[in-house]
C-alpha atoms as a printed R data frame, in Angstrom:
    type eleno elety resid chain resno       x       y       z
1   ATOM     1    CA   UNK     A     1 -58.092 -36.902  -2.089
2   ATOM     2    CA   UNK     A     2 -56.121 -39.884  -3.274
3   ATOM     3    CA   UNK     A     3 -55.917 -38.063  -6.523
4   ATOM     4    CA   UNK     A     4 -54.329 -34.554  -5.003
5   ATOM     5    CA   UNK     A     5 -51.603 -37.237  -2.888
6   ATOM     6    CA   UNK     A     6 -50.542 -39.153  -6.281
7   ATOM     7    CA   UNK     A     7 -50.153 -35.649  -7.930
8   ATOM     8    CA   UNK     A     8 -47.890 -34.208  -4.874
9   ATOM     9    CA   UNK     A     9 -46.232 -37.137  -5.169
10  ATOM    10    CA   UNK     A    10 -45.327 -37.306  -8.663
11  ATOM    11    CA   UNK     A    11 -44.026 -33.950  -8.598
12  ATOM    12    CA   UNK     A    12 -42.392 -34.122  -5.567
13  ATOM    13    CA   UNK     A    13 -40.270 -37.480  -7.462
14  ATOM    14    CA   UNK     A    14 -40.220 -35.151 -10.439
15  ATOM    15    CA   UNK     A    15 -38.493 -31.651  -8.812
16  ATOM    16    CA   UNK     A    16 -36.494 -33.944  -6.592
17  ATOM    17    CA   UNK     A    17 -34.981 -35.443  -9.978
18  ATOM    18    CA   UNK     A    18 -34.619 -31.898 -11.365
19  ATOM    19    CA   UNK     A    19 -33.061 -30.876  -8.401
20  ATOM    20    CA   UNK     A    20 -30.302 -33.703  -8.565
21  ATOM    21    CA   UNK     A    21 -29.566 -32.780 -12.577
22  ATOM    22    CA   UNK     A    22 -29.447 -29.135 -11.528
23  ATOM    23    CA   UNK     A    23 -27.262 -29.875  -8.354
24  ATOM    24    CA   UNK     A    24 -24.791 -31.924 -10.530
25  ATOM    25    CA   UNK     A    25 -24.287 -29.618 -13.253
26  ATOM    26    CA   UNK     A    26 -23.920 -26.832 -11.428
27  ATOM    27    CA   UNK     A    27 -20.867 -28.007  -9.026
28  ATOM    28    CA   UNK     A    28 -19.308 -29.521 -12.367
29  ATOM    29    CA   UNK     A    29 -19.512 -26.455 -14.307
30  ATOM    30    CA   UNK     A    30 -18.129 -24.180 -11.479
31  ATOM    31    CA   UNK     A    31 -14.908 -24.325 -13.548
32  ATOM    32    CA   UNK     A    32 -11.119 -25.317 -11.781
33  ATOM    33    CA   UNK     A    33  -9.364 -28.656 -11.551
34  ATOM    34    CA   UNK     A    34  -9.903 -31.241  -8.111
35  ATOM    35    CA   UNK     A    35  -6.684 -32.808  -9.171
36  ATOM    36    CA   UNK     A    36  -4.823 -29.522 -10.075
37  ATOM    37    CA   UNK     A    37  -5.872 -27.954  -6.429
38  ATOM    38    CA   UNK     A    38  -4.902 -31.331  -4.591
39  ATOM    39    CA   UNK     A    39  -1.437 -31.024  -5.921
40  ATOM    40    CA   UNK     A    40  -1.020 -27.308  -6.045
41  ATOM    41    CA   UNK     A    41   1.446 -25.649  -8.340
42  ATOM    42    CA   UNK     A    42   3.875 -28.536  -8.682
43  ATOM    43    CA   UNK     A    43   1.401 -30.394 -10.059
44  ATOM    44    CA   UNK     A    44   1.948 -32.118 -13.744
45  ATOM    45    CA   UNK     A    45  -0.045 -32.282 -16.679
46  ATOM    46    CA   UNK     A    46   0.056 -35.954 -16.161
47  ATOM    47    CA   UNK     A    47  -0.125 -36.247 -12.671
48  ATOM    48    CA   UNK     A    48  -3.385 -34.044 -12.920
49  ATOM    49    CA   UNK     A    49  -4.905 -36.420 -15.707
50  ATOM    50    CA   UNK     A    50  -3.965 -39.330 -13.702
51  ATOM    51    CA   UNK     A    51  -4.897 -38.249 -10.645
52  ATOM    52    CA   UNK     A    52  -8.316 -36.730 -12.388
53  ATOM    53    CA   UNK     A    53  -8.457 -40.806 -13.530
54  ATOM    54    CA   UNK     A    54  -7.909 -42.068 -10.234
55  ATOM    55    CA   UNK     A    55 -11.142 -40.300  -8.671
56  ATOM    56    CA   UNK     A    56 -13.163 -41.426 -12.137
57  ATOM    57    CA   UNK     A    57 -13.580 -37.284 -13.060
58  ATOM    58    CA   UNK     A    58 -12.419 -38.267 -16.684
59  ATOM    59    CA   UNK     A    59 -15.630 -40.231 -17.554
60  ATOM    60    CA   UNK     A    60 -19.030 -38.713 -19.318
61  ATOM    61    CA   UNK     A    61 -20.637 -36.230 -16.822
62  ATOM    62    CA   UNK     A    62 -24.086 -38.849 -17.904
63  ATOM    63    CA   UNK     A    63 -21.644 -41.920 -16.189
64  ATOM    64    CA   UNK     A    64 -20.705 -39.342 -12.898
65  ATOM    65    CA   UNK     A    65 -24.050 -38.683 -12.725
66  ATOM    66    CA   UNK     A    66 -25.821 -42.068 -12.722
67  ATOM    67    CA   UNK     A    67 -23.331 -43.130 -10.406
68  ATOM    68    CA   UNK     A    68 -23.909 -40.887  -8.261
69  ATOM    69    CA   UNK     A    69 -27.634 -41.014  -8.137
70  ATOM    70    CA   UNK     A    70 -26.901 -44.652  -7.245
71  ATOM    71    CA   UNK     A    71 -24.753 -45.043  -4.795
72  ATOM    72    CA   UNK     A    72 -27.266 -42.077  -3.121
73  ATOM    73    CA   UNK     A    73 -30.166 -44.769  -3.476
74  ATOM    74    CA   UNK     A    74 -27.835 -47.368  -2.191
75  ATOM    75    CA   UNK     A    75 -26.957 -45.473   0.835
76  ATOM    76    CA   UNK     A    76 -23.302 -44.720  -0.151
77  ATOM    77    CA   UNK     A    77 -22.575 -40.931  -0.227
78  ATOM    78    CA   UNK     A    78 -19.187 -41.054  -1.791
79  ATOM    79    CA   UNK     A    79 -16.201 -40.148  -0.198
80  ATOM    80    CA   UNK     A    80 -14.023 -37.216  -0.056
81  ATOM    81    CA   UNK     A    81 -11.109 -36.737  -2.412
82  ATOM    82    CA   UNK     A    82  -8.629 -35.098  -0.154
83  ATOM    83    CA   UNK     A    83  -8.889 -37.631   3.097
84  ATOM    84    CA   UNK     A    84 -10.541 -40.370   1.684
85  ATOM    85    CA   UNK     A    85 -13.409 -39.986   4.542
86  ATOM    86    CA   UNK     A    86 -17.393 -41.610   3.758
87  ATOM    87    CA   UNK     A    87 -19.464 -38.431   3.600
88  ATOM    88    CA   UNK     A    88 -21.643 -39.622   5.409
89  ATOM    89    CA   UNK     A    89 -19.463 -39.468   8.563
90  ATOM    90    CA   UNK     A    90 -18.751 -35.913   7.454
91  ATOM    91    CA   UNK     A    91 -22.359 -34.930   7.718
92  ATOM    92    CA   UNK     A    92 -23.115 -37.315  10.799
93  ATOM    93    CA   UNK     A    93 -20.558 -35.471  12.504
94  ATOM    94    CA   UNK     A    94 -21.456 -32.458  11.987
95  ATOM    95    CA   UNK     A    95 -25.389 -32.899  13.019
96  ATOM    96    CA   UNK     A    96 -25.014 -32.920  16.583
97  ATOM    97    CA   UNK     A    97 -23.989 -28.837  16.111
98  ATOM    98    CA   UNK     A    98 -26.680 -27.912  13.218
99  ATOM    99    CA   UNK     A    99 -29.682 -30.439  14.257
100 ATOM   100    CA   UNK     A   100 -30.068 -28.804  17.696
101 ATOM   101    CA   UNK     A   101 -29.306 -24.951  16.387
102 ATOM   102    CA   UNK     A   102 -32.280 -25.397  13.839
103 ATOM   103    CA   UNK     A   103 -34.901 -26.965  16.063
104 ATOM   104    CA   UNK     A   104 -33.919 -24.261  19.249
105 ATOM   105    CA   UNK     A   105 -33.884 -21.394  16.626
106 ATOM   106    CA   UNK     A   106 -37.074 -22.813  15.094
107 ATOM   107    CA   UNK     A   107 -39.241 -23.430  18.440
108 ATOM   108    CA   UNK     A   108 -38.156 -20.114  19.694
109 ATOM   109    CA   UNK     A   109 -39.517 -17.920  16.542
110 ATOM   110    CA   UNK     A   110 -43.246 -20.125  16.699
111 ATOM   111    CA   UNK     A   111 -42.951 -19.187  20.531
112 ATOM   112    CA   UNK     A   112 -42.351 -15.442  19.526
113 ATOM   113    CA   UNK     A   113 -44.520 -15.391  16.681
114 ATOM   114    CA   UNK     A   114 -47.700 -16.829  17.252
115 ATOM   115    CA   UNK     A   115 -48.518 -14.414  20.393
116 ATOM   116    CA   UNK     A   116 -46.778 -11.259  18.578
117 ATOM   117    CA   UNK     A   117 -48.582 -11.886  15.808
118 ATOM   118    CA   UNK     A   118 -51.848 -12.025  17.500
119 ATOM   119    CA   UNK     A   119 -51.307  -9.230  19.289
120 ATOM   120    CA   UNK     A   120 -50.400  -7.164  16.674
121 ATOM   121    CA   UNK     A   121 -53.821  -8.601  14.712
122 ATOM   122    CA   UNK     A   122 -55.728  -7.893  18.204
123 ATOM   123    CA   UNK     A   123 -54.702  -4.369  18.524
124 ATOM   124    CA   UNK     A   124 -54.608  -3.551  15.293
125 ATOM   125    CA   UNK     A   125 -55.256   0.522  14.441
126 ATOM   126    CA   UNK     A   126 -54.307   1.137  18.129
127 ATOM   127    CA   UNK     A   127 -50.873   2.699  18.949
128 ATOM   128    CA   UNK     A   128 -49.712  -0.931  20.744
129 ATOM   129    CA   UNK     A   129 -50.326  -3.032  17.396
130 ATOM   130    CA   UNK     A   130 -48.926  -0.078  15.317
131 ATOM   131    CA   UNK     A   131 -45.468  -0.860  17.580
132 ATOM   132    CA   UNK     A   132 -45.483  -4.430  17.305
133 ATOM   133    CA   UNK     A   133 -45.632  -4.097  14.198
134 ATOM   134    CA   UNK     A   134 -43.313  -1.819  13.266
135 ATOM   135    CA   UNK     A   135 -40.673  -4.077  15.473
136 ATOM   136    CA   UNK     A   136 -41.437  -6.846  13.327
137 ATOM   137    CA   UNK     A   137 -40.773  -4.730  10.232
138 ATOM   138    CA   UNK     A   138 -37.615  -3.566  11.547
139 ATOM   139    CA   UNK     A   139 -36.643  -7.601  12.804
140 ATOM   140    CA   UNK     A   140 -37.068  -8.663   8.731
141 ATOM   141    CA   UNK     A   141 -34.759  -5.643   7.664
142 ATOM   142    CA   UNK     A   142 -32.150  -6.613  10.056
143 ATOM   143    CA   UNK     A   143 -29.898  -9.012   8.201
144 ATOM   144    CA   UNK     A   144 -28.874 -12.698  10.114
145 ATOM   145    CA   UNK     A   145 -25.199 -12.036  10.335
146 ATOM   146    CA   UNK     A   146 -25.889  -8.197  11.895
147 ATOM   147    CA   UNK     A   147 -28.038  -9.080  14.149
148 ATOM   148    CA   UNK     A   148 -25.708 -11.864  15.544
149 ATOM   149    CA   UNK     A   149 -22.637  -9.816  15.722
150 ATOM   150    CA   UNK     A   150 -25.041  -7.334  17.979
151 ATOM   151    CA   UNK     A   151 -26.144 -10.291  20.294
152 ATOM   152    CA   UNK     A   152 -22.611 -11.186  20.768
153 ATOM   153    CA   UNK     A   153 -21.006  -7.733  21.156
154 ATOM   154    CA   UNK     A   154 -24.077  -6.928  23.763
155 ATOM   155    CA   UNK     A   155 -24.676 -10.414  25.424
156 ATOM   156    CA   UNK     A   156 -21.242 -11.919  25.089
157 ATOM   157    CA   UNK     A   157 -18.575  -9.335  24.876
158 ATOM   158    CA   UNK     A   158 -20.360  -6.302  26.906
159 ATOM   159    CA   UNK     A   159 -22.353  -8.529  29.727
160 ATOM   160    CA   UNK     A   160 -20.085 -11.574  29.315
161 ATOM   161    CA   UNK     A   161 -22.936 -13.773  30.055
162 ATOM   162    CA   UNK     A   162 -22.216 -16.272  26.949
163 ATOM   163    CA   UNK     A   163 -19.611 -17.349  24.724
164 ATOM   164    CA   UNK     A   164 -19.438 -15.337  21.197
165 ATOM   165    CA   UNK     A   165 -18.193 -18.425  19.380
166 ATOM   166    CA   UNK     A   166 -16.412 -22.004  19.293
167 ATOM   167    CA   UNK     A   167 -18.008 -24.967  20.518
168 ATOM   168    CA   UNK     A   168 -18.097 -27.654  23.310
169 ATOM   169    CA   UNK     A   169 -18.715 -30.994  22.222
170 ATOM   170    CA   UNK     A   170 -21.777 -32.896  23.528
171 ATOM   171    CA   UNK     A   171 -19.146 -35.580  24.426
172 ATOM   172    CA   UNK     A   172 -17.047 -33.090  26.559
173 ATOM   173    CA   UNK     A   173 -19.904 -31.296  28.834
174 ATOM   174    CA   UNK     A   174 -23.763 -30.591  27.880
175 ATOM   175    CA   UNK     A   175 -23.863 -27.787  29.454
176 ATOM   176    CA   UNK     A   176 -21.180 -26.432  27.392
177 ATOM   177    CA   UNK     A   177 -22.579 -27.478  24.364
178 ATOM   178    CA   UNK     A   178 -26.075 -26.169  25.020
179 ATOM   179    CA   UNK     A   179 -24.227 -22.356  26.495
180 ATOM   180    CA   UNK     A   180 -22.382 -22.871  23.066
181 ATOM   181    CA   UNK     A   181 -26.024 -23.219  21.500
182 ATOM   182    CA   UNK     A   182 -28.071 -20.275  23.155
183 ATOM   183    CA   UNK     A   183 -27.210 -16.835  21.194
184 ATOM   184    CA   UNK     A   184 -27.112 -18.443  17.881
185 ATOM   185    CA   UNK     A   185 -30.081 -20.301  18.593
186 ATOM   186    CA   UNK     A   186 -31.492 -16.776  19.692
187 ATOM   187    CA   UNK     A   187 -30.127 -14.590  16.548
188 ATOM   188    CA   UNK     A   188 -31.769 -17.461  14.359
189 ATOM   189    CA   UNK     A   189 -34.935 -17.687  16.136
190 ATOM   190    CA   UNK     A   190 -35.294 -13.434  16.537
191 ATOM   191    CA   UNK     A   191 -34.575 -13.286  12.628
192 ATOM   192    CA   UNK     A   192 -37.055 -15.489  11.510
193 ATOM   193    CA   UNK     A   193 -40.166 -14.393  14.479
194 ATOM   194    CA   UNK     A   194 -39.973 -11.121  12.841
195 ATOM   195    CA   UNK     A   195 -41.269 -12.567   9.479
196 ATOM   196    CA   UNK     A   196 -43.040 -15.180  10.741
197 ATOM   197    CA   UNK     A   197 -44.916 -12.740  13.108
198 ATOM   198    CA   UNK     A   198 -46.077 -10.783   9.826
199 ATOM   199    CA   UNK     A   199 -47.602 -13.960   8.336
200 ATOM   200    CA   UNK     A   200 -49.518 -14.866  11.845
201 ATOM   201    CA   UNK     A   201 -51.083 -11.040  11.663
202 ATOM   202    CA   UNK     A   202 -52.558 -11.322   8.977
203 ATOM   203    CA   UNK     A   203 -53.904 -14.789   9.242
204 ATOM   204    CA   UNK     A   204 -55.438 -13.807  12.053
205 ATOM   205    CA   UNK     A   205 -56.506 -10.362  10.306
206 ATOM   206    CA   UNK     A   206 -58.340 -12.476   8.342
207 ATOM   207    CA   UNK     A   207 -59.961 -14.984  10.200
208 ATOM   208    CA   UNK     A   208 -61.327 -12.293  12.813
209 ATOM   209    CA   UNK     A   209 -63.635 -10.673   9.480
210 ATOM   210    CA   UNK     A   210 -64.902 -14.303   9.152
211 ATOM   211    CA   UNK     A   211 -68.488 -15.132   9.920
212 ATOM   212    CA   UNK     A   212 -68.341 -17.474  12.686
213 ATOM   213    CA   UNK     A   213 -66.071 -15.671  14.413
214 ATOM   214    CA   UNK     A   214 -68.549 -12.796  14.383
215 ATOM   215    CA   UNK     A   215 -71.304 -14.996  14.837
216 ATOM   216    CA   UNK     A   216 -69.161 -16.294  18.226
217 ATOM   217    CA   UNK     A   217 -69.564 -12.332  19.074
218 ATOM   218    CA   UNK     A   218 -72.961 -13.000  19.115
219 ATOM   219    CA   UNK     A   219 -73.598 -15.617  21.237
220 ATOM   220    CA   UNK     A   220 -72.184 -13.049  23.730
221 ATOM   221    CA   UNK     A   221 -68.345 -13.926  23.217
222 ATOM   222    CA   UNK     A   222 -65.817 -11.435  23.576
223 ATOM   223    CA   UNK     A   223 -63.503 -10.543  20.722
224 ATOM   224    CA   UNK     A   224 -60.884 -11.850  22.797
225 ATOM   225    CA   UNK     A   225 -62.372 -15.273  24.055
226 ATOM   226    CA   UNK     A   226 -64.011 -15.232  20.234
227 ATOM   227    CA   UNK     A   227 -60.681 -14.653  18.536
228 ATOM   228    CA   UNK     A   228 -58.973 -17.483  20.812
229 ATOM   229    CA   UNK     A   229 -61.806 -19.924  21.006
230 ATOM   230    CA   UNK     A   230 -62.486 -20.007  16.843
231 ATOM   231    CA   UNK     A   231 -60.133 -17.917  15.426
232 ATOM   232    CA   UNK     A   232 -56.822 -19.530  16.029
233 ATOM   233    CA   UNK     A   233 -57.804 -22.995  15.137
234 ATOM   234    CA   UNK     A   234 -58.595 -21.792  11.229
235 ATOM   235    CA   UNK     A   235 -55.688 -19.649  11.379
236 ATOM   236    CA   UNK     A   236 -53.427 -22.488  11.994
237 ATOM   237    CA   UNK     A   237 -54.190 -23.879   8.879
238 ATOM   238    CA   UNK     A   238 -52.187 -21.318   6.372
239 ATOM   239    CA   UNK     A   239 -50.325 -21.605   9.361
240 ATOM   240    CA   UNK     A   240 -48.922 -24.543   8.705
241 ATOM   241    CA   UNK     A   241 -48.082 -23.853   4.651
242 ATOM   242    CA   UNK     A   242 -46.011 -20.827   6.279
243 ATOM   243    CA   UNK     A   243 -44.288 -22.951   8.728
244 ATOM   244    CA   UNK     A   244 -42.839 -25.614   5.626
245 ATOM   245    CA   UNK     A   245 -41.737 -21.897   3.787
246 ATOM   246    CA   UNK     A   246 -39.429 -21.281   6.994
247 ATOM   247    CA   UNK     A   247 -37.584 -24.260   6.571
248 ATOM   248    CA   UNK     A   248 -35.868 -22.891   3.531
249 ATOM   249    CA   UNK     A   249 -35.338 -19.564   5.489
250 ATOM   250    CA   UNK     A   250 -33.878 -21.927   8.712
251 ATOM   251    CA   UNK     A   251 -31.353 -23.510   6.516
252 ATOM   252    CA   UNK     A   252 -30.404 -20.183   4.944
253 ATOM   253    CA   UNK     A   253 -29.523 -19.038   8.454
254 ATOM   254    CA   UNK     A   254 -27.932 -21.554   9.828
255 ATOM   255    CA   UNK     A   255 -25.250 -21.014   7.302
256 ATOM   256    CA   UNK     A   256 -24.965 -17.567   8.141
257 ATOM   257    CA   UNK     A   257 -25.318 -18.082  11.915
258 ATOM   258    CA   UNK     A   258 -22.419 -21.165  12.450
259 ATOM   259    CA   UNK     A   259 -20.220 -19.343  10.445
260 ATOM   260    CA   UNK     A   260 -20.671 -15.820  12.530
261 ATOM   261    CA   UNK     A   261 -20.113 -18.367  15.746
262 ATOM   262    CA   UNK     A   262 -17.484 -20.591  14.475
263 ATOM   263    CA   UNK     A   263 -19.418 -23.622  14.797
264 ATOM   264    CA   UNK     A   264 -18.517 -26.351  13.392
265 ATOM   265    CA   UNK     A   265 -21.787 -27.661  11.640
266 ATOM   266    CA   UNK     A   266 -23.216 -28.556   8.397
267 ATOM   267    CA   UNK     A   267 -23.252 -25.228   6.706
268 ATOM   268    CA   UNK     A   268 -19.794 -24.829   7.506
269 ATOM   269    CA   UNK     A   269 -18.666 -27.854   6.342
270 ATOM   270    CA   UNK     A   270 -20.105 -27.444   3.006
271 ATOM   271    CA   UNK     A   271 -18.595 -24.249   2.708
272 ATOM   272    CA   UNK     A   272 -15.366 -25.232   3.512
273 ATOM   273    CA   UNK     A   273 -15.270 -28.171   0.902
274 ATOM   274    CA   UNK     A   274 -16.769 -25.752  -1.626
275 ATOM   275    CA   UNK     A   275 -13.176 -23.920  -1.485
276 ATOM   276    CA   UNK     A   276 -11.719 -27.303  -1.263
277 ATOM   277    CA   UNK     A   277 -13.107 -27.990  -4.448
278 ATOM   278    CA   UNK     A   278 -14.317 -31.684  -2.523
279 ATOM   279    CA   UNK     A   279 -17.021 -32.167  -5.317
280 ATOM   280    CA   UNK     A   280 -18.950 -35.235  -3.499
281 ATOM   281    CA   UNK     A   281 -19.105 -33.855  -0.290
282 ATOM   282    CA   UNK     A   282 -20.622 -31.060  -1.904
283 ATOM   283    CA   UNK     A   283 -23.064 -32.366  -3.654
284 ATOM   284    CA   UNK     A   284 -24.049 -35.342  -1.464
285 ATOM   285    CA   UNK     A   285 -24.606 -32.724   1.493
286 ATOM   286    CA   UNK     A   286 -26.862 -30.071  -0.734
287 ATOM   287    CA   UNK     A   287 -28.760 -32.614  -1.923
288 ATOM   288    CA   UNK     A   288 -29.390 -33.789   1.415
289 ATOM   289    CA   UNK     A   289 -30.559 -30.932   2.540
290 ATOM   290    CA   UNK     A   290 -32.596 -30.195  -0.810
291 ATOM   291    CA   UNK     A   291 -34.254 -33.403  -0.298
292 ATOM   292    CA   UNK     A   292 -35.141 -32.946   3.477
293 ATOM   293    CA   UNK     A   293 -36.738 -30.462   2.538
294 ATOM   294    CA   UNK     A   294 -38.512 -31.162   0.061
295 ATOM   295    CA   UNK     A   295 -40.103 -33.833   2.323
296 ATOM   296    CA   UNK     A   296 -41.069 -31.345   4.617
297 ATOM   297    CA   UNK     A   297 -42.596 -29.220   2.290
298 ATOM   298    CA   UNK     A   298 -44.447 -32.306   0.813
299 ATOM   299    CA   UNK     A   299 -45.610 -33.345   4.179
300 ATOM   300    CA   UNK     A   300 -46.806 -29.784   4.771
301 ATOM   301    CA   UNK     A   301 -48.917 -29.689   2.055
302 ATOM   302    CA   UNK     A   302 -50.598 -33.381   2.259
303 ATOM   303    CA   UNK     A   303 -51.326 -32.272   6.376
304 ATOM   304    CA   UNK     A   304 -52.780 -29.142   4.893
305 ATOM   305    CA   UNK     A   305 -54.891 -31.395   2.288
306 ATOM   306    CA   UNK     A   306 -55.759 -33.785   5.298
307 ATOM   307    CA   UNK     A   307 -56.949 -30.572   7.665
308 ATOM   308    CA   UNK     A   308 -59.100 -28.977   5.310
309 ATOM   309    CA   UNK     A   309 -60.495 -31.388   2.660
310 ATOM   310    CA   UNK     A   310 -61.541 -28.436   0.519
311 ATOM   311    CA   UNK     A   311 -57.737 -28.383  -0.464
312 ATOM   312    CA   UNK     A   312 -57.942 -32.196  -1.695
313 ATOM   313    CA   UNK     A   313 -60.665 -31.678  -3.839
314 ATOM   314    CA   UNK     A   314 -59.939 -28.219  -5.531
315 ATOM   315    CA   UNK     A   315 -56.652 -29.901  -6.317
């Protein structure tokens, strides 16, 4: 076991400093001047070079890029070009919007999931499970930004039970800021249940050909009361590998989702400053957000290890 957590270990140091390389060169290599776009067309030759100077983008791209990797160890994101702002105030300010829209969106598909799932894997060759199922299907074809111009045009615009866009600070009213927070936490959470129900159907599709849940049938269980008893408690297990996966998907939609509701979060921001051509901010935030989850795909995988010690050892 202590050999399969020094190995996950080492290559999670080792993709994270990929990642950071990869990050770099690709923002760098995009192409276009930061001083050029800062002064627009009346811009000079030499004002661009000095300005170019002035923000240190005329050294080696090896001396950006050490300096950058240590000023991230040191806690110091940079700071933008245009306003002069930390990054890190950037990204702490726009948390309060993204944090919350992830962890509703994310609760609300394992909510949807897990029992969909299992009913669909329950009923499964029965007309019921056939339409589950083909819901789910339909829920993974639907694309993020679709299905949240539907919600809104339905729930917002048609019903006019909830806003279809801006947002309420927490500062202003919570209540605002959590009716600000309900249909894109529901368009994100809808989106990803459909997949995630797939995964939990055939886990438990799986577990219910396994011998002790069949030998639980024989002690006089039901498949039912076998299938919830035994069943779900090994099917929780891949479970859990599936559950670090959707973290990629969560950030993916979040990007999609504040910009189809004009929130002001993370995604947005980095979007913006992408146009702005605010290289720090840029890559600061991504690899951020790389990193995190990284982590959480590292911690996935050592719980998984932990949970079933056959894992450890094969690895």
């Amino acid at each position: 076991m202590v050999r399969f957590l020094v190995r996950r270990l080492a290559t999670f140091v080792v993709t994270l400093v990929v990642s950071s390389i990869v990050i770099f060169l690709m923002i760098r290599l995009t192409g276009g001047s930061v001083a050029a776009t800062i002064l627009g067309k009346n811009g000079t030759p030499a004002a661009i070079r000095e300005l170019q100077r002035s923000f240190g983008l005329d050294r080696p791209l090896v001396i950006q890029y050490f300096d950058w990797v240590r000023g991230m160890l040191s806690g110091d994101l940079g700071k933008s070009f245009r306003t002069n702002a930390p990054v890190g105030s950037l990204i702490y300010s726009s948390l309060p919007v993204s944090v919350p829209l992830a962890c509703a969106g994310l609760v609300l598909a394992i909510a949807i999931a897990v029992p969909v799932g299992t009913y669909a894997a329950r009923n499964v060759g029965r007309p019921s499970g056939a339409i589950v199922a083909l819901f789910s299907q339909v829920g993974i074809a639907v694309p993020v930004f679709w299905a949240g111009l539907l919600l809104s045009l339905l729930v917002g615009v048609k019903l006019g039970w909830l806003p279809t866009g801006g947002w309420t600070p927490w500062s202003t009213s919570v209540s605002g800021a959590i009716t600000s927070l309900i249909l894109p936490s529901i368009t994100l959470g809808l989106v990803m249940a459909a997949s995630m129900s797939r995964y939990v159907r055939t886990m438990v599709l799986d577990v219910m050909n396994e011998d002790y849940v069949r030998t639980a049938r024989a002690t006089g269980m039901t498949r039912t009361g076998a299938l919830l008893s035994v069943g779900l408690r090994n099917a929780a297990l891949p479970l859990v590998t599936v559950l670090g996966l959707q973290i990629g998907e969560l950030v993916g939609g979040t990007v999609i989702v504040e910009s189809v509701f004009s929130l002001p979060g993370l995604s947005r921001m980095i979007l913006s400053n992408v146009t702005a051509r605010e290289l720090t901010v840029v890559q600061s935030t991504v690899m951020l957000i790389v990193a995190f989850v990284m982590v959480v795909n590292l911690i996935v995988d050592v719980l998984y290890g932990l949970l079933d010690p056959r894992v450890g050892v094969a690895r």
